[in-house]
Biopython code that builds the backbone (N, CA, C, O; Angstrom):
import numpy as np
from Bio.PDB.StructureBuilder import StructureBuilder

atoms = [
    (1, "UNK", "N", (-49.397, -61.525, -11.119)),
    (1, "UNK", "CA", (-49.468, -62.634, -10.198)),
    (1, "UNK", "C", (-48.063, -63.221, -10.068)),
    (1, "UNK", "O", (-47.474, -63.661, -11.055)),
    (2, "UNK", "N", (-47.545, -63.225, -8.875)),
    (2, "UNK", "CA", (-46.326, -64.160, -8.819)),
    (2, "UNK", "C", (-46.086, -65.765, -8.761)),
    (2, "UNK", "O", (-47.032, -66.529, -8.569)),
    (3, "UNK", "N", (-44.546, -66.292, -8.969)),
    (3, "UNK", "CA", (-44.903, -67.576, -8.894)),
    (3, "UNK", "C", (-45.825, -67.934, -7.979)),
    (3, "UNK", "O", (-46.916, -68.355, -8.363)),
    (4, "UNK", "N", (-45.509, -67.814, -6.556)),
    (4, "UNK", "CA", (-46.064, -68.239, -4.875)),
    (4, "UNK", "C", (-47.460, -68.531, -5.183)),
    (4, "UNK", "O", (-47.963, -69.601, -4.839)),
    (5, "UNK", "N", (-48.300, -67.371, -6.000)),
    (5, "UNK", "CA", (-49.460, -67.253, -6.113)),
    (5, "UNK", "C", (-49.907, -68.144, -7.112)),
    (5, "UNK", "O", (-50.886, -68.788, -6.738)),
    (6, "UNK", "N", (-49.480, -68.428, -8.383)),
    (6, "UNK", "CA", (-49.771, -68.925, -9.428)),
    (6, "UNK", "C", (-49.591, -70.351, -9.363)),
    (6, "UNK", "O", (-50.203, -71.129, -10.095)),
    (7, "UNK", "N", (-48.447, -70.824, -8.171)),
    (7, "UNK", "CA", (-48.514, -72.084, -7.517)),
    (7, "UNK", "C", (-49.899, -72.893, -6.704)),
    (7, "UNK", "O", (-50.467, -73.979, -6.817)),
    (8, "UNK", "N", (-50.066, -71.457, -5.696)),
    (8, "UNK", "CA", (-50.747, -72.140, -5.024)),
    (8, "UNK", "C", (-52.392, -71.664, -5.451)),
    (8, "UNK", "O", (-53.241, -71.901, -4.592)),
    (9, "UNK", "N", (-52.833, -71.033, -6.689)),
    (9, "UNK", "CA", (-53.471, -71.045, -7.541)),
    (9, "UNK", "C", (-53.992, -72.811, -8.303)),
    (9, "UNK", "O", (-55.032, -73.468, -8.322)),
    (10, "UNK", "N", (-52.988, -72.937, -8.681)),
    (10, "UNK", "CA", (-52.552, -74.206, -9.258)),
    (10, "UNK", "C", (-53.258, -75.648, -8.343)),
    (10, "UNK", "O", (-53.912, -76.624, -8.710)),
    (11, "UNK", "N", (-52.780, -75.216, -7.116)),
    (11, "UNK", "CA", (-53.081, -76.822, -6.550)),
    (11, "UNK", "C", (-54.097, -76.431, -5.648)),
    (11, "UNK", "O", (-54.203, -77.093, -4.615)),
    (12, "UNK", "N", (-55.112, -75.175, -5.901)),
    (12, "UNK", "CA", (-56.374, -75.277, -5.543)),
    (12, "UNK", "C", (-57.683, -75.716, -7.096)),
    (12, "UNK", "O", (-58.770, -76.293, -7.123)),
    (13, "UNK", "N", (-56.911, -75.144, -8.035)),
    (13, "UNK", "CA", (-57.588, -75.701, -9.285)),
    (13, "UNK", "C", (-57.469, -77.095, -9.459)),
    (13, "UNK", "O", (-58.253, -77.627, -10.245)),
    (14, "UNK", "N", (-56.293, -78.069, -8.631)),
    (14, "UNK", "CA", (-56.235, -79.283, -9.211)),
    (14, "UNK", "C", (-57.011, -80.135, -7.910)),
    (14, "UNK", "O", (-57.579, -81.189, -8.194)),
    (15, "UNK", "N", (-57.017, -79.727, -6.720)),
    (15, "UNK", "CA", (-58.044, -79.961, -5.559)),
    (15, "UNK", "C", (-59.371, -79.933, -6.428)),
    (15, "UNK", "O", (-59.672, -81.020, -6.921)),
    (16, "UNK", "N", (-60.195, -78.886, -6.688)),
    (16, "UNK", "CA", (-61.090, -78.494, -7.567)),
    (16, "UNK", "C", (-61.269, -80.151, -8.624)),
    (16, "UNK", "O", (-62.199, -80.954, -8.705)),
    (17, "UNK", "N", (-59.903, -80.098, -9.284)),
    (17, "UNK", "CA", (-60.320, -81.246, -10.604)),
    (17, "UNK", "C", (-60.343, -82.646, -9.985)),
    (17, "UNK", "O", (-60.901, -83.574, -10.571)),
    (18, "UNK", "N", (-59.663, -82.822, -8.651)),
    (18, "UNK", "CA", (-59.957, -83.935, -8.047)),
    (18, "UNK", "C", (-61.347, -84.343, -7.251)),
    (18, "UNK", "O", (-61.757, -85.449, -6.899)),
    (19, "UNK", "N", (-61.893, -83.076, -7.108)),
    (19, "UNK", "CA", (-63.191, -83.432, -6.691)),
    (19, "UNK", "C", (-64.355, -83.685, -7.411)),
    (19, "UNK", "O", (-65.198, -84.564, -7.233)),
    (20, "UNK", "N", (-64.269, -82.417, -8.613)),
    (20, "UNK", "CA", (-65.252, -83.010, -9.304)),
    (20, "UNK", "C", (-65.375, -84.240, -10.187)),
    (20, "UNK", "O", (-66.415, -84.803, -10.527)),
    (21, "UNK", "N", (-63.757, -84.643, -10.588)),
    (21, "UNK", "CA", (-63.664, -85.770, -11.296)),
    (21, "UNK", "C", (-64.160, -87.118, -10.986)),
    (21, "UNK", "O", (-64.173, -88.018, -11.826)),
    (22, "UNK", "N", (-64.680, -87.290, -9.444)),
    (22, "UNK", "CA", (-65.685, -87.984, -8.996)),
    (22, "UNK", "C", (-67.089, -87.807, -9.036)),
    (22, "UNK", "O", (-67.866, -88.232, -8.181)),
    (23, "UNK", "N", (-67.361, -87.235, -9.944)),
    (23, "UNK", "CA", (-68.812, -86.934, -10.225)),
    (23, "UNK", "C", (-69.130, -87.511, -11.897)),
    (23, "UNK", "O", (-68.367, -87.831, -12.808)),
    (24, "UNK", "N", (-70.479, -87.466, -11.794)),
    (24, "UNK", "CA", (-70.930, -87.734, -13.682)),
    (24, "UNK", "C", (-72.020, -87.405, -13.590)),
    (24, "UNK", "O", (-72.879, -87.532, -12.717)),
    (25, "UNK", "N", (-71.954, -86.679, -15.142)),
    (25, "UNK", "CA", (-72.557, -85.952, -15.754)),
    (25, "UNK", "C", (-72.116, -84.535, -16.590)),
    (25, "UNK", "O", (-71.069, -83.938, -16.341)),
    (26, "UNK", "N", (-73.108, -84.093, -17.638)),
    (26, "UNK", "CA", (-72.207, -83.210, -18.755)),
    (26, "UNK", "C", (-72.292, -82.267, -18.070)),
    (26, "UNK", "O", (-71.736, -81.385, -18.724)),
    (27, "UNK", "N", (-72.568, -81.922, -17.318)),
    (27, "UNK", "CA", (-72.517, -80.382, -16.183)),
    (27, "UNK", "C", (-70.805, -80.257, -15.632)),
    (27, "UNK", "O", (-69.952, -79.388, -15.815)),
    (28, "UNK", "N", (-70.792, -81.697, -14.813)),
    (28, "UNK", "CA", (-69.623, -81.613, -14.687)),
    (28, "UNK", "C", (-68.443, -81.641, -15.442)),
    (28, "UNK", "O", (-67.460, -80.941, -15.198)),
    (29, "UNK", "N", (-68.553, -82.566, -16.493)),
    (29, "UNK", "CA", (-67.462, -82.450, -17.836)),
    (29, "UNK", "C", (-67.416, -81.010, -17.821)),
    (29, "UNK", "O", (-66.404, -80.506, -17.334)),
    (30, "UNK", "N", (-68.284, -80.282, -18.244)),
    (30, "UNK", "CA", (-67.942, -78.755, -18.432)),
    (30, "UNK", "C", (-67.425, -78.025, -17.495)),
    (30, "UNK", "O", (-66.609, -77.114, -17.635)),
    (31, "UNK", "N", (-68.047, -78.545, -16.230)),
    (31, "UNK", "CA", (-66.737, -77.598, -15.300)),
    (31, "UNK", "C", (-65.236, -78.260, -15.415)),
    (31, "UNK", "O", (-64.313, -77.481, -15.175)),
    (32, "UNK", "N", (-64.958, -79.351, -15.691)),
    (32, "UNK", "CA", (-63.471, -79.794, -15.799)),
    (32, "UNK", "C", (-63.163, -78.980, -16.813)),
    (32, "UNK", "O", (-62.388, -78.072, -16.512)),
    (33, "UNK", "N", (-63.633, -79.035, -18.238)),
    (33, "UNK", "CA", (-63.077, -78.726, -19.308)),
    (33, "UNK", "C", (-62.673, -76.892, -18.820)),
    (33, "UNK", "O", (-61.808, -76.223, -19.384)),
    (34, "UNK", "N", (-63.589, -76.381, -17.622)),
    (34, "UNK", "CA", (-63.306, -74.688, -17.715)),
    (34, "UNK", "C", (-61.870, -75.017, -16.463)),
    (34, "UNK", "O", (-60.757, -74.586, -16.765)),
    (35, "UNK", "N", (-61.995, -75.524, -15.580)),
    (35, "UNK", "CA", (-60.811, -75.856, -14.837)),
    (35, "UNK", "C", (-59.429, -76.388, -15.332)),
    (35, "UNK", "O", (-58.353, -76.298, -14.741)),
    (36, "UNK", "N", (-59.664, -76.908, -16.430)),
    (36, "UNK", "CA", (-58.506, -77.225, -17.337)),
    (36, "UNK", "C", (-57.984, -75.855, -17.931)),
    (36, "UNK", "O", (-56.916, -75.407, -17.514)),
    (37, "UNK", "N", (-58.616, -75.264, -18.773)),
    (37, "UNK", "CA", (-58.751, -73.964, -19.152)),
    (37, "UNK", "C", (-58.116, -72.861, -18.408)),
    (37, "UNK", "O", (-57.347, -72.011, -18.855)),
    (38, "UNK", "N", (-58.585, -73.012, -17.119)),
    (38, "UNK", "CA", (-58.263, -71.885, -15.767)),
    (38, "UNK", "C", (-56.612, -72.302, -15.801)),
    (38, "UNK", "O", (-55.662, -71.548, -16.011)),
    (39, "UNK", "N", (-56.599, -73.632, -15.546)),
    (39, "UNK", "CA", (-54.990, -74.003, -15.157)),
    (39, "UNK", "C", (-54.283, -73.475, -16.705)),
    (39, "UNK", "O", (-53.690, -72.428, -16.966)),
    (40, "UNK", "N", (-54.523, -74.330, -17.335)),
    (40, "UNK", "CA", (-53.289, -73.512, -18.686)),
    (40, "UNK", "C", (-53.054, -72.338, -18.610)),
    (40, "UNK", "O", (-51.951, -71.899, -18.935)),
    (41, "UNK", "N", (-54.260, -71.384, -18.063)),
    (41, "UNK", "CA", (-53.981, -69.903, -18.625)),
    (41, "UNK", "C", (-53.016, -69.276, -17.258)),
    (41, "UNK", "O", (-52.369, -68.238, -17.392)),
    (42, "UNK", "N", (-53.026, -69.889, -16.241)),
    (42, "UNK", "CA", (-52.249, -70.215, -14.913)),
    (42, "UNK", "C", (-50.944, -70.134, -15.371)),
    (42, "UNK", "O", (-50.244, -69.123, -15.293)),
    (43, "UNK", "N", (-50.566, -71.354, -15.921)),
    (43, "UNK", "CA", (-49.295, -71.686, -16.549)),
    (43, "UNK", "C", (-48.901, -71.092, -17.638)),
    (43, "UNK", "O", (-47.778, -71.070, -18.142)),
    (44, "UNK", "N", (-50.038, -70.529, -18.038)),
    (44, "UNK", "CA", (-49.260, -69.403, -19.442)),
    (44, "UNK", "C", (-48.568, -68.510, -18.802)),
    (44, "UNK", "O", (-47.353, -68.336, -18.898)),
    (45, "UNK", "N", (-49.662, -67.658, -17.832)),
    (45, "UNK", "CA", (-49.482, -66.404, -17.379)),
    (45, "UNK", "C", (-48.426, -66.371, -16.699)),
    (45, "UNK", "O", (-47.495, -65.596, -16.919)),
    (46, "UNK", "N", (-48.477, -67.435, -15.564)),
    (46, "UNK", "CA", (-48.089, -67.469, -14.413)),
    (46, "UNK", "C", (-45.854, -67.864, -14.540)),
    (46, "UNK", "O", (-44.768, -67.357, -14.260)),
    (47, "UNK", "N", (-46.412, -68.952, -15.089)),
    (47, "UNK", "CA", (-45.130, -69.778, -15.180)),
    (47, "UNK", "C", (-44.071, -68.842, -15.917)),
    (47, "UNK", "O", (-43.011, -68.266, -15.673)),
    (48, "UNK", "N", (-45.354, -69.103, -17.398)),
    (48, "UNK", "CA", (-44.167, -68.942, -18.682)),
    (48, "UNK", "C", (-44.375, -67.424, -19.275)),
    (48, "UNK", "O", (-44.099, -66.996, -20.396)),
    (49, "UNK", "N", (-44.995, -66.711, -18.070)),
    (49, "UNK", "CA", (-44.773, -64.867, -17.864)),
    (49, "UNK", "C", (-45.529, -64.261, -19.520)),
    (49, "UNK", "O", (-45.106, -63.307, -20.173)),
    (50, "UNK", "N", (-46.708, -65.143, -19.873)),
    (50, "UNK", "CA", (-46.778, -64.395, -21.498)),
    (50, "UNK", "C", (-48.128, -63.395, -20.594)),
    (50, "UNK", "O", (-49.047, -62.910, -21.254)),
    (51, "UNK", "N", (-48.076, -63.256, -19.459)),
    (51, "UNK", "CA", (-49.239, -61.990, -19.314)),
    (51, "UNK", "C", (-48.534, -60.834, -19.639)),
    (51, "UNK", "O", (-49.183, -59.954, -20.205)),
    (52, "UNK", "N", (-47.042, -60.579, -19.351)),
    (52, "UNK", "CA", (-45.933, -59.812, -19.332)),
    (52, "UNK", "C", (-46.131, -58.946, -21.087)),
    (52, "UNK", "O", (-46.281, -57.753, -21.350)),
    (53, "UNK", "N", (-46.053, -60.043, -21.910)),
    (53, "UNK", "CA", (-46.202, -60.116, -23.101)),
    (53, "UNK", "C", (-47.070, -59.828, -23.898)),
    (53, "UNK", "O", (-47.639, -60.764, -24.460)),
    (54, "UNK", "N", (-47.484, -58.375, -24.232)),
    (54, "UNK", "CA", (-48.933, -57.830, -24.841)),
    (54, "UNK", "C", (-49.443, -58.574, -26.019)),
    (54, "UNK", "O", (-48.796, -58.755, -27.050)),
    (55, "UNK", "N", (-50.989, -59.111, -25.727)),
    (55, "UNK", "CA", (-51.426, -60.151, -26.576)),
    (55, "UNK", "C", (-51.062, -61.647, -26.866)),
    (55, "UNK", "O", (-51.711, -62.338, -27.651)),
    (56, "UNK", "N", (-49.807, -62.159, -26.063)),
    (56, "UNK", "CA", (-49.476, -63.393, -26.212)),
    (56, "UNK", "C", (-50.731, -64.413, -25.350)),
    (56, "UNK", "O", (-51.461, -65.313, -25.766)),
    (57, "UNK", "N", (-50.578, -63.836, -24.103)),
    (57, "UNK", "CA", (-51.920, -64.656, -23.398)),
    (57, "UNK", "C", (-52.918, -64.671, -23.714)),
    (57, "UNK", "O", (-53.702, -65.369, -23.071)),
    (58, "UNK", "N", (-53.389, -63.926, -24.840)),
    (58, "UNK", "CA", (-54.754, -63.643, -25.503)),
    (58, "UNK", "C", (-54.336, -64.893, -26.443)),
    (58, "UNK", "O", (-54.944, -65.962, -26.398)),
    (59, "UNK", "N", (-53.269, -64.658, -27.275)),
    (59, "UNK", "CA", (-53.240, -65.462, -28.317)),
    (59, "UNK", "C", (-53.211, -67.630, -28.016)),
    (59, "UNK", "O", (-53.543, -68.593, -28.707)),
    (60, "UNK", "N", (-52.900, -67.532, -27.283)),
    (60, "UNK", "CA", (-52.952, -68.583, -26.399)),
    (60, "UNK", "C", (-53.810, -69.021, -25.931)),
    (60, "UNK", "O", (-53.998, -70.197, -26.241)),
    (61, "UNK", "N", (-54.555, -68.555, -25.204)),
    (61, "UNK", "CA", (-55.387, -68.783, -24.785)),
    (61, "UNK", "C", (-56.992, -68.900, -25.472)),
    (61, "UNK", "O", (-57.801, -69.760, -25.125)),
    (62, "UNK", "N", (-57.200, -68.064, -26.298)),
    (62, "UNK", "CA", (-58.403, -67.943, -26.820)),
    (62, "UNK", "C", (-58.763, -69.116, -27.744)),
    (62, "UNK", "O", (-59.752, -69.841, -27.642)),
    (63, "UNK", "N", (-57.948, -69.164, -28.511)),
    (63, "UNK", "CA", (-57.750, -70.691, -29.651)),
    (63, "UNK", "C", (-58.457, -72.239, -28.169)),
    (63, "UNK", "O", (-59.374, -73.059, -28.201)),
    (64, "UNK", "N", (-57.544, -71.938, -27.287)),
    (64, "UNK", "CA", (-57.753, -73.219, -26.409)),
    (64, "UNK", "C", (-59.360, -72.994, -26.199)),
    (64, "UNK", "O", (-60.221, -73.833, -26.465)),
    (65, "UNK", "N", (-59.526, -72.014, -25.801)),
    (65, "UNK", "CA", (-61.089, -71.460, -25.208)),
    (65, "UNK", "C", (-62.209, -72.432, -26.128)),
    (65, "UNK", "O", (-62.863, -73.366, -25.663)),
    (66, "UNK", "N", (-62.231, -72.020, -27.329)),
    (66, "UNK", "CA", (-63.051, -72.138, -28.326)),
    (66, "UNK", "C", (-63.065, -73.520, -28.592)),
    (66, "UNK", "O", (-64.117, -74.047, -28.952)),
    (67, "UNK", "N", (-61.936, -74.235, -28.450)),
    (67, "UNK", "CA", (-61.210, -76.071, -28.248)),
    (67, "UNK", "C", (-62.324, -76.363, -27.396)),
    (67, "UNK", "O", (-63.372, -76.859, -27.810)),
    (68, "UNK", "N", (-62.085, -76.043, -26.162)),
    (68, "UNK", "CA", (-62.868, -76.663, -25.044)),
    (68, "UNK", "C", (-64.510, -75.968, -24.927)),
    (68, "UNK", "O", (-65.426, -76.587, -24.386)),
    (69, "UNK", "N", (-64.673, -74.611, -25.525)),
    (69, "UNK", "CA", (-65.927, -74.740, -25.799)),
    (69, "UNK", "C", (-67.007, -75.783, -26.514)),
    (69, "UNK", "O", (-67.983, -76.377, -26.055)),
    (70, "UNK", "N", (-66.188, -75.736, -28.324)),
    (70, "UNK", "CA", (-66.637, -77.044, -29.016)),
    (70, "UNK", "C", (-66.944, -78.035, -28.150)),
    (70, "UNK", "O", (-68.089, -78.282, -27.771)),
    (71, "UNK", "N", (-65.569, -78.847, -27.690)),
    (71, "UNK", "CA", (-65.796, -79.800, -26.742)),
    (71, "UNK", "C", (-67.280, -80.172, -26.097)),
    (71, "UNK", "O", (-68.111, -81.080, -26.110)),
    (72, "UNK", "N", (-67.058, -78.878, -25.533)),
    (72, "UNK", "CA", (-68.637, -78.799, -24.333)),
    (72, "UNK", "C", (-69.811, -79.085, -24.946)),
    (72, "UNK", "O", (-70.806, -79.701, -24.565)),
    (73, "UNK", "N", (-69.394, -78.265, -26.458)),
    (73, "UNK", "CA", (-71.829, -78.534, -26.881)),
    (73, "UNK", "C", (-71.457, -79.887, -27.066)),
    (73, "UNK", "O", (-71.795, -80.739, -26.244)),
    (74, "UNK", "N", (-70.436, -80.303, -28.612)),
    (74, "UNK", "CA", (-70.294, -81.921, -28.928)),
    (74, "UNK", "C", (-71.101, -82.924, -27.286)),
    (74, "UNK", "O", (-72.109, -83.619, -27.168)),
    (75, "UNK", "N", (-69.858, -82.431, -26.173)),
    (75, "UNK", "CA", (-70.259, -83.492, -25.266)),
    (75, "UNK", "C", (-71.736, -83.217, -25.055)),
    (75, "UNK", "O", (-72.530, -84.152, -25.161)),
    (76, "UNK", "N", (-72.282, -81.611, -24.672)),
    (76, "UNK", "CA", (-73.617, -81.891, -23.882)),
    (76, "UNK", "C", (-74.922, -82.118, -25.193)),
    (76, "UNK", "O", (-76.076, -82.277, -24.794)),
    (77, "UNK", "N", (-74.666, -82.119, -26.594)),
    (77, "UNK", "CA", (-75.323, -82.542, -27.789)),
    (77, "UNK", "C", (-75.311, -83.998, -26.992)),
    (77, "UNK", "O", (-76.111, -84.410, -26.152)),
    (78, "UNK", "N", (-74.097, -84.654, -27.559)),
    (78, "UNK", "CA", (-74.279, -86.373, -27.291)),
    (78, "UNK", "C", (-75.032, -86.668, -25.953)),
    (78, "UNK", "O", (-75.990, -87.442, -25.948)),
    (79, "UNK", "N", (-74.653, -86.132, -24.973)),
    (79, "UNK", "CA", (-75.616, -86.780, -23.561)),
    (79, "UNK", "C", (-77.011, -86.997, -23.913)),
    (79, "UNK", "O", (-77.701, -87.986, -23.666)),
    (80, "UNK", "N", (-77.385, -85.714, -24.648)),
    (80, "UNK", "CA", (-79.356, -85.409, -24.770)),
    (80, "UNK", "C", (-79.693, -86.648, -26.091)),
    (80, "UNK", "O", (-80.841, -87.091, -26.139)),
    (81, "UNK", "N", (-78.863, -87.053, -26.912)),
    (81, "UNK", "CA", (-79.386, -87.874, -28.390)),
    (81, "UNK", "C", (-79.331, -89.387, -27.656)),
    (81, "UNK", "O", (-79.628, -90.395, -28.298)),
]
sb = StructureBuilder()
sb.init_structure("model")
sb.init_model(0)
sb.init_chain("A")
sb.init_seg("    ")
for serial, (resi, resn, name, xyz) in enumerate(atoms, 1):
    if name == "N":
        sb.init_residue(resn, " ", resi, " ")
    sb.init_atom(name, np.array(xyz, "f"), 0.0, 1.0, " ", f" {name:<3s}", serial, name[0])
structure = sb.get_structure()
């Protein structure tokens, strides 16, 4: 993916976080938390070229994954108690 693309990648994911960020509910938290997700791995790949880099974007990325997974049950646990 080139910059051009990974740009304008970028400010359709943040269109995306501006829309749903007017919404509530844990449905939506979870799509932010995967749109957050989408963008870093954007800016890993994209920006700071670790797709280039065998296993760096894995390594990067996956740790965050599992971050914002947790995140997700914690949040959609608390909504239901």
């Amino acid at each position: 993916m080139g910059l051009a693309q990974s740009w304008g990648l970028l400010i359709a994911l943040t269109l995306a976080t501006t829309g749903l960020a007017s919404l509530d509910g844990s449905l939506v938290a979870t799509g932010l938390l995967a749109l957050a997700w989408l963008k870093a791995r954007t800016i890993l790949g994209g920006f700071l070229h670790l797709s280039a880099a065998p296993g760096w974007l894995t390594a990067f990325t996956l740790p965050l994954a599992l971050w914002l997974t947790a995140i997700a049950v914690l949040l959609g646990v608390s909504w239901r108690g």
